[in-house]
C-alpha positions in Angstrom: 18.3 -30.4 14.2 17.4 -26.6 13.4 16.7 -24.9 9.9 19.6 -24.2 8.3 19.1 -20.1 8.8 19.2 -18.1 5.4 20.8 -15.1 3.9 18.3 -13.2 5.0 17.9 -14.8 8.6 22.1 -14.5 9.3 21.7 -10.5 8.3 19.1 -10.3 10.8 21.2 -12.4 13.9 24.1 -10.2 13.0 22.2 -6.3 13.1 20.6 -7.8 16.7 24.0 -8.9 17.4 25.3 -5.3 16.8 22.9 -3.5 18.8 23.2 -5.8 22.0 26.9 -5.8 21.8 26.9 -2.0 22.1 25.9 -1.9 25.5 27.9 -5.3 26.7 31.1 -5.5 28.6 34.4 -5.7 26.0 36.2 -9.0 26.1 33.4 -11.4 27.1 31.8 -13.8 25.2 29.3 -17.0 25.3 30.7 -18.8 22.2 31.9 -22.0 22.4 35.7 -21.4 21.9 35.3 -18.9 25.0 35.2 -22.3 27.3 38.7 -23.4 29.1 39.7 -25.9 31.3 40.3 -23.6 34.1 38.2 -23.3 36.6 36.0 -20.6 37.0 36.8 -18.5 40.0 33.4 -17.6 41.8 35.3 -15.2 44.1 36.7 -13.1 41.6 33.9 -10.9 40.8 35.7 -8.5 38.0 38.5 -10.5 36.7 40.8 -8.8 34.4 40.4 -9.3 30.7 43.4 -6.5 29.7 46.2 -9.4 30.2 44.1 -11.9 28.0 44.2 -11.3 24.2 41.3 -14.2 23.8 37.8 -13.7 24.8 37.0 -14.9 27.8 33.8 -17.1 28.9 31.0 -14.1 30.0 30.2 -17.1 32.7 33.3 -15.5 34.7 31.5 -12.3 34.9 30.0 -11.8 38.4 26.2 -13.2 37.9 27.3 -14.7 34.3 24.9 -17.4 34.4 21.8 -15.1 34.6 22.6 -12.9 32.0 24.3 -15.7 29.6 20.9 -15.3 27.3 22.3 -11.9 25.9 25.5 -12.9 25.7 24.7 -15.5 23.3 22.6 -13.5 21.0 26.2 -12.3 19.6 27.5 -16.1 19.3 24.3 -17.0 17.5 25.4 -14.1 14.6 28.5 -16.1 14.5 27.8 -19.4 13.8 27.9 -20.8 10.3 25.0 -21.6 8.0 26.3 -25.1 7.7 27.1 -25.1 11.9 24.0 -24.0 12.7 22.5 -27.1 11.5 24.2 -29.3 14.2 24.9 -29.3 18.0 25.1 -25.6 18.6 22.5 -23.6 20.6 18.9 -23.5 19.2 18.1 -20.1 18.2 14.6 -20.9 18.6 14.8 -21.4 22.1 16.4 -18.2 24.0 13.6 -16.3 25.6 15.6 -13.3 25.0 14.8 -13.3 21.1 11.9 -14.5 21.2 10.5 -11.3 19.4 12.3 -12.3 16.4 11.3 -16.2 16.7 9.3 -17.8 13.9 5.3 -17.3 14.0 5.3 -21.3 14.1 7.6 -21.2 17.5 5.7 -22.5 20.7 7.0 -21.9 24.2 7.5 -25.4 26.5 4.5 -24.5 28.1 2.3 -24.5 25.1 4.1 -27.5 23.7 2.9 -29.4 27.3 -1.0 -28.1 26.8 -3.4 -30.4 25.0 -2.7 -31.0 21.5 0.3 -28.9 21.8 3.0 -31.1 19.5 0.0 -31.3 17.0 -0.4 -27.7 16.8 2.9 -26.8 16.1 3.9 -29.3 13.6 0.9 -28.3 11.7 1.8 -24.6 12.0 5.4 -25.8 10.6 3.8 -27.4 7.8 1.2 -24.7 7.0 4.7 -22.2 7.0 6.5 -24.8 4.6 3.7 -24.1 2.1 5.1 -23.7 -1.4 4.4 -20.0 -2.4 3.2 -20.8 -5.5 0.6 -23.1 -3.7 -0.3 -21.0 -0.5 -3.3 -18.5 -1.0 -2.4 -15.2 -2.0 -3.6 -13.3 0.9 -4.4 -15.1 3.9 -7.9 -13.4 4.4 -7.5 -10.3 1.9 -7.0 -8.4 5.1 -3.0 -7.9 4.3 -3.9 -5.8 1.3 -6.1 -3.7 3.2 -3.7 -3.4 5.8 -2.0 -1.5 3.1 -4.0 1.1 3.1 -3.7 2.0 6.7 0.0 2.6 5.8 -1.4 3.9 2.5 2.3 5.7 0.7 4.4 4.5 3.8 2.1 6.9 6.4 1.0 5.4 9.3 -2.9 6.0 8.7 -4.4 3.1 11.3 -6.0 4.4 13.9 -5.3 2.9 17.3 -8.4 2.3 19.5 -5.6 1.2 21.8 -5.2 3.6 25.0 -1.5 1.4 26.1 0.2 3.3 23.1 -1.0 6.9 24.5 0.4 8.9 27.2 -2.7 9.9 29.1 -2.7 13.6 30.9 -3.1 11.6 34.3 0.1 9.7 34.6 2.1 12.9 33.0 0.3 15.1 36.2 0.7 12.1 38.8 3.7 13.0 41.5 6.4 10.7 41.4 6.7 7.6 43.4 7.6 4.1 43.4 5.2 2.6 41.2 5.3 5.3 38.1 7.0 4.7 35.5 10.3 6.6 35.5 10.0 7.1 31.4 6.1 6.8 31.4 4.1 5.5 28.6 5.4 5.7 24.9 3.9 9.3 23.5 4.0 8.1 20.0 1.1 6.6 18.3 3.1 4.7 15.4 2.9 1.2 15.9 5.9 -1.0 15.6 6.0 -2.2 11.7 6.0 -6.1 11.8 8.7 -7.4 9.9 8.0 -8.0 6.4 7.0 -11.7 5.5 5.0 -11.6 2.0 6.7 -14.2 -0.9 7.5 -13.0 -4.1 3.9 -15.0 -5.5 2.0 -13.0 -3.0 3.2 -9.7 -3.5 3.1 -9.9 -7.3 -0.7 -10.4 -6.8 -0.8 -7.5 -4.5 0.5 -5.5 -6.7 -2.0 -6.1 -9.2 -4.7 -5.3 -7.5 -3.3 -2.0 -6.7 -3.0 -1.0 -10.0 -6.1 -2.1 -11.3 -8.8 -0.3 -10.3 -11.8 1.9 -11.4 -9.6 3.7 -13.6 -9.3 1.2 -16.0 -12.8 1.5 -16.7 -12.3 5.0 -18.2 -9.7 4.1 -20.8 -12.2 3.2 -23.9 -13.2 7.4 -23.5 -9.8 8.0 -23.4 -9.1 6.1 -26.1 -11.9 7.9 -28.1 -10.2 11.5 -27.0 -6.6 10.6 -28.2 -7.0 8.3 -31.1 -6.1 4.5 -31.0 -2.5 5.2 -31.7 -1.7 8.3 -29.7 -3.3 6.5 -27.0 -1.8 3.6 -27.1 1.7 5.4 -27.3 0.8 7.7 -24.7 0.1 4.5 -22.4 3.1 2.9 -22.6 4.9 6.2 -22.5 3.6 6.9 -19.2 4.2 3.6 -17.8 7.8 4.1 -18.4 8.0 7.0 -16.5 6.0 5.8 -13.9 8.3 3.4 -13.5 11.5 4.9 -13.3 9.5 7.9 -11.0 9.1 4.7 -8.6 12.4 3.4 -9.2 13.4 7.3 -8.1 11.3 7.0 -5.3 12.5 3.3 -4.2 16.2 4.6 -4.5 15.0 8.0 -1.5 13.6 5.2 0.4 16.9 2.6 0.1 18.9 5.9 1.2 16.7 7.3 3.9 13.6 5.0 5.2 10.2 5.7 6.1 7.1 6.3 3.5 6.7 9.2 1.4 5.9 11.8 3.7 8.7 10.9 6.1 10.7 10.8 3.0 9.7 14.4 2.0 10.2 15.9 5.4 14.0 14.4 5.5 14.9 15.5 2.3 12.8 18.6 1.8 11.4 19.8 5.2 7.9 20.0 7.0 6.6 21.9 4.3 7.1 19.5 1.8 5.6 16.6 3.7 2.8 18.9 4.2 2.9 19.3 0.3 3.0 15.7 -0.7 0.0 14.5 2.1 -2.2 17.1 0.4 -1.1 16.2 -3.2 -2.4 12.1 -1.7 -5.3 13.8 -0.4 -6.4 15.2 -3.3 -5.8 12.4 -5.5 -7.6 9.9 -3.3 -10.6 12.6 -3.0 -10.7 12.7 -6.4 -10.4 9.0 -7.0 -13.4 8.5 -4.7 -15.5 11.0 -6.7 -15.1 9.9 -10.0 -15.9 6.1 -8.7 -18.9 7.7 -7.2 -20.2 9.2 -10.4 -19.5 6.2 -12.5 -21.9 3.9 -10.0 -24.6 6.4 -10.2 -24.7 6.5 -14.2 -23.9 2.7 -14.5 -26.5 2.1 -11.9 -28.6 4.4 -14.5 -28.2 2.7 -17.6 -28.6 -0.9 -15.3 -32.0 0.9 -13.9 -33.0 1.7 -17.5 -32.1 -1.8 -19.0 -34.5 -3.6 -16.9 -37.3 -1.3 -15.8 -40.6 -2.1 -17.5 -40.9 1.0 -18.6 -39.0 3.1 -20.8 -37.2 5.3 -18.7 -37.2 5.6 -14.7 -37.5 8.8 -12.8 -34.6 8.9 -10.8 -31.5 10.6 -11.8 -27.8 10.3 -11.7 -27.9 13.1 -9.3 -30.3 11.2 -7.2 -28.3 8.3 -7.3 -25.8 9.9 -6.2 -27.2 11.0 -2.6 -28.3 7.5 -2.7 -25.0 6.0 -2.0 -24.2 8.1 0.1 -26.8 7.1 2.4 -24.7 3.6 2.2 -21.4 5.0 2.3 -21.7 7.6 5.3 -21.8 4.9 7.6 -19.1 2.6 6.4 -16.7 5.8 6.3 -17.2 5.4 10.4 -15.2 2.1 10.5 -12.0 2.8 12.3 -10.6 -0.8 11.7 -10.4 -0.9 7.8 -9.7 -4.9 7.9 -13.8 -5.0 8.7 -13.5 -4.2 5.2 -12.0 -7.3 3.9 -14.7 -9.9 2.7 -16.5 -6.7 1.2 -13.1 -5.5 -0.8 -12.6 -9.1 -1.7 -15.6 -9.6 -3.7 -15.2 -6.1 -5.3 -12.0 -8.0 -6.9 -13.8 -10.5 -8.1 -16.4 -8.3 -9.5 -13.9 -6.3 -11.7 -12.4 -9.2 -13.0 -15.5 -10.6 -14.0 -16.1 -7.2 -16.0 -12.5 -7.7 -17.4 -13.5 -11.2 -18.7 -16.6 -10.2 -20.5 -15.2 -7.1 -21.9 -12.4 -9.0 -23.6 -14.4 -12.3 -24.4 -17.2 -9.9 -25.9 -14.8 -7.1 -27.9 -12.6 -10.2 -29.5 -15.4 -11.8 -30.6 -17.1 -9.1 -32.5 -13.9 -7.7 -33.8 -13.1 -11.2 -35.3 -16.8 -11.1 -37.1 -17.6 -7.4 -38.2 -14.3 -6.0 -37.9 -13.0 -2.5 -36.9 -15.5 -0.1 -36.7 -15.1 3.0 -39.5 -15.0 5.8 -37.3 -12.2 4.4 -35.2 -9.3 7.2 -35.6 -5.8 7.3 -35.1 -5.3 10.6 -33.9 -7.7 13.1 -32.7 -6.2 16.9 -32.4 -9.3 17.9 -30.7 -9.4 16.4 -27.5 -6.1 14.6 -27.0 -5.2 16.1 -23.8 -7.8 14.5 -22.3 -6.1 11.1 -22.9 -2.9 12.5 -21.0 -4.6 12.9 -17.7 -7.0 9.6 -18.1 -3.9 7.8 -18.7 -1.9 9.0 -15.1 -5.2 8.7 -13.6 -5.2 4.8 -14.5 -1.8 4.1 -12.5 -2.8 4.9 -9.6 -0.6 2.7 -7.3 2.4 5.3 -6.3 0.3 5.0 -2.8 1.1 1.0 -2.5 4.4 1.0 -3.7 6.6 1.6 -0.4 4.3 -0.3 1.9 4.1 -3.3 -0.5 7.9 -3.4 -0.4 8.0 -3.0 3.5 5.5 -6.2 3.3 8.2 -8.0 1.4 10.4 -11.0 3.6 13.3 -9.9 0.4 12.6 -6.4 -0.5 15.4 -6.0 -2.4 13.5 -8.5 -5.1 10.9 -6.0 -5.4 12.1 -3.5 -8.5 12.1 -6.2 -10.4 9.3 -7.4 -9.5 7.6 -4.5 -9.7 8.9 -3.8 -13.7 7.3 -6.6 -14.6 3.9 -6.0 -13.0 4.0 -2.8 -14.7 4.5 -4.8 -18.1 1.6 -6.8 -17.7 -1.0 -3.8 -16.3 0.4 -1.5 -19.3 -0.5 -4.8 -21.4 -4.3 -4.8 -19.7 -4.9 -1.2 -19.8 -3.9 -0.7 -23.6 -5.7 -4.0 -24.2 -8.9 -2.8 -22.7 -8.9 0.5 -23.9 -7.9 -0.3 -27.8 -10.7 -3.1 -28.0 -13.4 -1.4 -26.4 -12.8 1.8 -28.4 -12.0 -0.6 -31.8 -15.5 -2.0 -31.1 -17.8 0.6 -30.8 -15.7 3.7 -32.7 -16.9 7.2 -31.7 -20.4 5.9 -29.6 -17.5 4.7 -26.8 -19.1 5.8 -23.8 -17.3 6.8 -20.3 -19.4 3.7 -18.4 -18.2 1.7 -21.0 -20.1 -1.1 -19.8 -23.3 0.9 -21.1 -22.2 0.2 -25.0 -22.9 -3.3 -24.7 -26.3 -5.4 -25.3 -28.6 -3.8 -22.7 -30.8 -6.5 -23.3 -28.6 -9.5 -22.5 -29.4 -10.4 -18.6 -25.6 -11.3 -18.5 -24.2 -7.6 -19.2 -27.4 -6.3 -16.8 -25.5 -8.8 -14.5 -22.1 -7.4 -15.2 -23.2 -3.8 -15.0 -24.6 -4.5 -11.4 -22.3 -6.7 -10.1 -19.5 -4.0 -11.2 -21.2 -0.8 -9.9 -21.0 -3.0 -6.1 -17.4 -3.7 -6.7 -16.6 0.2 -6.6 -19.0 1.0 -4.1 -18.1 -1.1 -1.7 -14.5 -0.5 -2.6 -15.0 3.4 -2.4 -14.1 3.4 1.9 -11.5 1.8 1.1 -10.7 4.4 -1.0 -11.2 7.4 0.8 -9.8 6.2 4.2 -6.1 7.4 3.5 -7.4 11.0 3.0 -9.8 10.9 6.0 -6.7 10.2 8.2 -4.2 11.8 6.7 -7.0 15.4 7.5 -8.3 13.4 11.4 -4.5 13.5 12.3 -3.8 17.3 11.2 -7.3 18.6 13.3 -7.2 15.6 15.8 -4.2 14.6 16.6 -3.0 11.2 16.1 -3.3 10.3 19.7 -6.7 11.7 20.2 -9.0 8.4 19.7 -12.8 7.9 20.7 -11.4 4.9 22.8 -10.8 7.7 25.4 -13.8 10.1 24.3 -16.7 9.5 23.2 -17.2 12.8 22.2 -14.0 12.8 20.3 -15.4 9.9 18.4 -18.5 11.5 17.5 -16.6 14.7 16.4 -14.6 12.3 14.2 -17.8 10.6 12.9 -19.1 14.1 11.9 -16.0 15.1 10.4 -16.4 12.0 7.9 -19.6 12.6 7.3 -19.0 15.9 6.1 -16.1 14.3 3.9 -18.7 11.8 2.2 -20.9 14.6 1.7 -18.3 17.1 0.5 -17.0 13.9 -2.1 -21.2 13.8 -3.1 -21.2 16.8 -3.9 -18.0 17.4 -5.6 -19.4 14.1 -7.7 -22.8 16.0 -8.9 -20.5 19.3 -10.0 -18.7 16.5 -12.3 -21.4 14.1 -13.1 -22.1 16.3 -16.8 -18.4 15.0 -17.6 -16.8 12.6 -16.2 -13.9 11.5 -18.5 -13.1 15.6 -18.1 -13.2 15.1 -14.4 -11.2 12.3 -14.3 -8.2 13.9 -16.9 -8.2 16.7 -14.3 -8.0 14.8 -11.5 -5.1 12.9 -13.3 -3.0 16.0 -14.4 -3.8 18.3 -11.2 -3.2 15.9 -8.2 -1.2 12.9 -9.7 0.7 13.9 -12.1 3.1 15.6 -8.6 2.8 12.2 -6.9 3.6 10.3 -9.6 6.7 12.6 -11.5 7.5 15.6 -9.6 8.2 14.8 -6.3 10.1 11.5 -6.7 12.4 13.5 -9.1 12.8 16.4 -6.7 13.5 14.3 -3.6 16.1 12.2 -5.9 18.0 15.4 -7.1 18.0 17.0 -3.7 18.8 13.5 -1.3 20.0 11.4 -3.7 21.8 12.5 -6.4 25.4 13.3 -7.2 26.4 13.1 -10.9 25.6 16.2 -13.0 24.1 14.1 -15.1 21.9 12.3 -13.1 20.6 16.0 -11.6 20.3 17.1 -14.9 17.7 14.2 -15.5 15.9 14.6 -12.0 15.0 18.3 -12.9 13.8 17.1 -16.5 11.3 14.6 -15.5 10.4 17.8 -12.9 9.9 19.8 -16.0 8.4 17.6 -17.7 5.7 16.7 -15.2 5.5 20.3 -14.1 5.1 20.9 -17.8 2.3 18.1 -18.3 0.2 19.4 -15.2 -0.1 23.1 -16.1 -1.0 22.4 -19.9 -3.4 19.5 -19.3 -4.9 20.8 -16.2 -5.8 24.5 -18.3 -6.6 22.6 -21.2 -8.9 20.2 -19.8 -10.8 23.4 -17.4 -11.0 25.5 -21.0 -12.4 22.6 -22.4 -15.0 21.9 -19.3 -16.1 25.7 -19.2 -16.6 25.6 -23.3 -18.4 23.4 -23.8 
């Protein structure tokens, strides 16, 4: 007896069924109701269908019984959920779909090897795994996966030649052996179809939201006032989310990622536009986690030298790391990355934990600290771009969904993840800067006990999780630049001097992001505001509203609301990004 196929599984049969069906003879079928109980003429090697209105068996076609397989990939679509579950034909057993067969399927011949019926009803167990009770990423390497389709770009670079069309076999002369259509010229790998639960993705999108910027917040707090911050929190998250809802409506219409999308709807310029706008944003993201390591690794230094002070500097720190991250910006597969990125998670969290366990605690016994203010006029702006910087996710959002085995459950899913991060950011920020008032520091961990062996511990273990999470980081950017000098066919699997010309072009990334890091080390929560209202504020609310007015949109209405989030953001960019460089060069 077979699995009784789902929604999903029966809108899959029937889109294969379509496209076979296209290029098969009208009139023949291999469904059941097709058989008679005449006999099948095996002279008659085109028998005429015209003067039958029923579908005939496609066994009567000359050679039916070898090419029955594709016949029946159009009965399969047919059959019932509730007739599927008895006598019919196993899908699971035509060779001819067996790219679309479960991951638990085994061939006969594997079923026949050693072990082979305990392998495969322990892979059908493992894939009968409740959700809820199945780990949340198999080995953390899905979510970094992500990355190498960072905004729905197809970043990973292939070390495989197979996908390439090599200058050889496009010179060879033509025989009998070549390949009358050659190799495949495109570099984009097939996308696997999706296969994440509901649980799993949820956690995924978690941890694409929280990141380093959370860790700026309490400064921001401090710049806007606990009020004005808190409001402008939430305000932004509700924008970001219907910017994504804008952006998941393009993709719904259209395909592709976010660059595909932009070229579509607004042309090669555009894409061009948006992959620089990602660029800069993940450049910037990079920096700013660089500085913060280098003046937490400071304060940690500081906390338990013997001495009073230590003679190395936050600049030195800086050229410090990159001494560490120079060679991991070399890895082409990002996966390698995994275990490292994992425990960065688990870092941060920890951080989280203490931060809330230590601010409710002394809340509760010395209460709010007097200089805490509601609103501060002077350096509110500030708070604007802090705020955009923190939701930093746009990037994740369309391959998340692509990773989905029901993507239409993701909006909702997505609200309310964006409910409980706007919940953890305003958290964080309003406790932190309730607790310690206007001494609210940018390395926030710095305000608490230096002497406690626990904080030195947290202040460590958290300055690892963003350095070894800062490749991670900047890969999308380095590709996203490799492809436009390179190529994206042009791998060191080929060359090794092509590889080494790539290893010195990231090189001179991580230095340029070193040195971009010392220009802002003096002032990092400006840095970081900048970086928020120059480079994502377009990610995050222009260009989802522009490609919804121009691709999507027919109502006046809704047009009329497209070009006022473009306003607004437009509006928000220009005023923070000036006001935040006045601010900079004044002071």
């Amino acid at each position: 007896m077979t699995d009784t196929p789902t929604p999903p599984d029966q809108e899959r049969r029937q889109a294969e069924a379509d496209i076979v069906s296209r290029h098969l003879p009208p009139g023949y079928t291999a469904e059941p109701d097709a058989f008679t109980a005449e006999a099948i003429n095996t002279s008659e090697s085109t028998p005429d269908v015209t003067s039958s209105p029923d579908p005939q068996d496609s066994l009567r076609l000359q050679g039916g019984d070898i090419h029955r397989e594709i016949f029946k990939i159009g009965a399969r679509a047919k059959l019932g959920q509730r007739s599927a579950t008895f006598a019919h034909p196993n899908v699971r057993t035509s060779s001819t779909s067996s790219l679309f067969t479960p991951r638990h399927h085994i061939s006969a011949s594997e079923q026949r090897a050693p072990g082979g019926f305990r392998r495969q009803f322990i892979q059908q167990k493992q894939s009968r795994l409740n959700a809820a009770t199945a780990p949340v990423t198999r080995d953390f390497v899905s979510f970094l996966a992500l990355y190498g389709n960072f905004a729905g770009e197809d970043l990973a670079e292939s070390e495989d030649v197979s996908v390439t069309t090599t200058e050889d076999e496009e010179d060879a002369p033509a025989t009998e052996t070549r390949p009358l259509l050659g190799r495949r010229k495109s570099s984009r790998r097939p996308t696997p179809p999706g296969n994440a639960g509901t649980t799993k993705s949820f956690f995924t999108l978690l941890k694409a939201f929280i990141g380093t910027g959370i860790m700026f917040l309490p400064k921001a707090f401090k710049n806007g006032g606990i009020l004005f911050s808190s409001i402008t929190l939430v305000t932004v998250s509700l924008l970001s989310c219907l910017s994504f809802h804008l952006l998941l409506l393009c993709r719904r219409r259209y395909g592709g990622g976010y660059g595909e999308l932009g070229s579509v709807i607004g042309g090669s310029r555009f894409r061009s536009l948006i992959l620089t706008s990602i660029t800069l944003s993940q450049i910037g993201f990079v920096c700013s986690g660089i500085i913060f390591i280098a003046q937490n690794l400071h304060s940690f230094l500081n906390a338990v030298s013997p001495g009073p002070t230590i003679g190395i500097g936050t600049k030195s720190l800086i050229a410090i790391q990159l001494v560490v991250l120079i060679p991991l910006a070399w890895i082409r597969d990002i996966s390698r990355l995994g275990p490292a990125a994992m425990l960065a998670d688990v870092f941060i969290f920890i951080g989280l934990f203490y931060i809330w366990y230590y601010d409710i605690s002394t809340l509760a016994t010395i209460g709010l600290h007097p200089s805490v203010q509601l609103f501060n006029p002077r350096d509110f702006t500030l708070t604007v771009g802090s705020a955009i910087f923190t939701f930093e996710g746009i990037g994740l959002i369309l391959p998340i969904q692509s990773s989905m085995a029901e993507p239409s459950k993701f909006p909702r899913l997505l609200y309310i993840v964006m409910v409980i991060v706007t919940i953890i950011f305003t958290s964080v920020g309003a406790l932190c800067y309730a607790t310690f008032g206007y001494q609210t520091r940018v390395e926030i961990i710095s305000n608490y006990p230096q002497t406690s062996k626990l904080v030195n511990a947290v202040q460590f273990l958290y300055s690892t999780a963003v350095l070894v999470g800062t490749p991670v980081q900047l890969f999308p950017a380095t590709r996203i630049i490799e492809n436009k000098i390179f190529g994206d066919r042009d791998t060191g699997k080929k060359s090794a001097a092509t590889k080494w010309k790539k290893n010195g072009f990231r090189t001179a990334i991580t230095v340029l992001c070193g040195l971009i890091s010392i220009v802002g080390a003096s002032d990092l929560d400006k840095f970081v505001a900048l970086i928020g209202a120059f480079a994502c504020v377009p990610l995050v609310y222009i260009y989802p509203a522009f490609l919804h007015y121009k691709g999507v949109a027919r109502s006046p209405w809704v047009k009329a609301g497209d070009l006022l989030l473009c306003a607004i953001g437009t509006g928000a960019m220009v005023y923070s990004t000036a006001v935040t460089v006045s601010t900079w060069i004044r002071e």
